[in-house]
C-alpha positions as CSV (number, residue, x, y, z in Angstrom):
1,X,-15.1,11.6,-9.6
2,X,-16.0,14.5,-11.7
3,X,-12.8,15.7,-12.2
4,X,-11.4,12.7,-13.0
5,X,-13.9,11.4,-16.0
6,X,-12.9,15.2,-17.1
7,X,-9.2,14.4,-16.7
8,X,-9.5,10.8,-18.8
9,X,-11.8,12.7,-21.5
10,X,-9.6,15.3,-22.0
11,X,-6.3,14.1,-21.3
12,X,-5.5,17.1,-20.0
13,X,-1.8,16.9,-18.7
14,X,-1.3,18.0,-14.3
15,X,1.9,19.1,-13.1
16,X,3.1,17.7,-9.9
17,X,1.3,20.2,-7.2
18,X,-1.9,19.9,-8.8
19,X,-1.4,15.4,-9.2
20,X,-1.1,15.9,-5.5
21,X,-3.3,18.4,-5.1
22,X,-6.0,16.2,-6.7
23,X,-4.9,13.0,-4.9
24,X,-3.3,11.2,-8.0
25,X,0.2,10.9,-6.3
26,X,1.2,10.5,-2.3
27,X,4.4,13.0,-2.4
28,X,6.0,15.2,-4.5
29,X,10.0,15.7,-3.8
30,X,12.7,17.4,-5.5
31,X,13.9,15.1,-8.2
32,X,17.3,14.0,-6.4
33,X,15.0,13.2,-3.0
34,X,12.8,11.2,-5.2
35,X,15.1,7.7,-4.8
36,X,16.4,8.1,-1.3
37,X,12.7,8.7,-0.5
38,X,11.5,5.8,-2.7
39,X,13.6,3.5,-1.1
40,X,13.1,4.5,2.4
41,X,9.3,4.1,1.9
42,X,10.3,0.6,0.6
43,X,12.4,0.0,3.2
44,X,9.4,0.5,5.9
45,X,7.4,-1.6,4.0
46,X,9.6,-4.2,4.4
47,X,8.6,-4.5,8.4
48,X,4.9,-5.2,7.4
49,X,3.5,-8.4,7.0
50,X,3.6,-9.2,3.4
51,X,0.3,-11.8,3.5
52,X,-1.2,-7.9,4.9
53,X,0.0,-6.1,2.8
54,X,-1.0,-8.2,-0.4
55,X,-4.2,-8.5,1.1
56,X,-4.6,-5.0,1.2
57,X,-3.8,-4.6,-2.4
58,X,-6.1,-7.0,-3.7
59,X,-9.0,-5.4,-1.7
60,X,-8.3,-2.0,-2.3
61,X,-8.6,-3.2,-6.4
62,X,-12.0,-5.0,-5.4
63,X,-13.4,-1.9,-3.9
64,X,-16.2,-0.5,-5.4
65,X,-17.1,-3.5,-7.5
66,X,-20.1,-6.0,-7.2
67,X,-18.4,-8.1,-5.0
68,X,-15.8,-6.0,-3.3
69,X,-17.4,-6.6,0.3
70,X,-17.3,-9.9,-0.5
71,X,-13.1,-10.6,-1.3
72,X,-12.4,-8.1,1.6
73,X,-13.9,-10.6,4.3
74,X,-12.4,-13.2,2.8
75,X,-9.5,-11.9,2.2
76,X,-9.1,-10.7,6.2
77,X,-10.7,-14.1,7.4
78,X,-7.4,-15.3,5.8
79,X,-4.9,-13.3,7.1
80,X,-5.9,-14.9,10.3
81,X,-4.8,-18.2,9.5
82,X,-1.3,-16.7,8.6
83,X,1.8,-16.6,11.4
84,X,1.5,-13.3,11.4
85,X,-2.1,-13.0,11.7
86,X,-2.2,-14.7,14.8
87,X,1.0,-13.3,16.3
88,X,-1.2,-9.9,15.4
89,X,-3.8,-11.6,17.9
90,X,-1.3,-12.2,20.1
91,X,0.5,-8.9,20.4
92,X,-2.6,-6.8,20.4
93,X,-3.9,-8.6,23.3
94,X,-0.9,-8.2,25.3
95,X,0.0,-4.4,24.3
96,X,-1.7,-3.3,21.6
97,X,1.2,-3.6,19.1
98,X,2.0,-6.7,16.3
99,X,5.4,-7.3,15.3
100,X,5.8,-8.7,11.6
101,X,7.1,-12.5,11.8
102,X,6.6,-12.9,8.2
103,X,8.2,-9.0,7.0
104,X,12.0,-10.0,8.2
105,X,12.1,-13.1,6.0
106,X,10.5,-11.3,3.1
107,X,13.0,-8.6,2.5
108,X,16.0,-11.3,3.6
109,X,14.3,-13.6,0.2
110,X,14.7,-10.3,-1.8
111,X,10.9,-10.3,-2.9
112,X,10.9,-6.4,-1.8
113,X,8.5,-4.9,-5.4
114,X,7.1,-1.3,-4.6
115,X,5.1,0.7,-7.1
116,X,5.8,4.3,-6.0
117,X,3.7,7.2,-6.3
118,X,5.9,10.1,-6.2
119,X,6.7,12.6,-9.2
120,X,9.7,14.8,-9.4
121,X,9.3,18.4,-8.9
């Protein structure tokens, strides 16, 4: 936390080793890996279940706030209700493993929108 109020005081520029170093970015690639790898990373997200993986979002932006606790029960009480939520149930009852219902018909709809954290080289 430290270094980070120092890094928004300061402005202080990082190159890419030290943004990953730090956290601040998942990968750092070569600069012609950077969209093949962008878009394979989409691609698997594609196969997750987009109510999930929303849900996660949202909580991960509550954390750490007065009432973070709070949406991330809610927001996993809900996923519940979802088709994939209880074919999750399902699947994890019977082996362990969830198959995404809901992550084939979002990527065929084209709502496929990935904020990636990786920095050329």
């Amino acid at each position: 936390m430290h270094r980070a109020l120092e890094l928004i005081l300061t402005a202080d520029r990082l190159d890419a080793a030290e943004a990953h170093r730090l956290g601040v970015v998942n990968r750092v690639r070569p600069a012609d890996d950077v969209l093949p790898d962008a878009l394979a990373w989409a691609e698997e997200l594609t196969r997750r279940a987009p109510h999930a993986l929303a849900a996660a979002k949202t909580a991960v932006r509550a954390a750490g706030t007065e009432s973070g606790f709070t949406v991330e029960r809610e927001l996993l009480l809900g996923l519940y209700r979802t088709a994939d939520g209880v074919e999750g149930v399902r699947a994890s009852r019977r082996s362990g493993r969830r198959s995404s219902a809901g992550g084939s018909t979002w990527w065929n709809q084209g709502r496929v929108a990935v904020l990636v954290g990786l920095i050329p080289r």
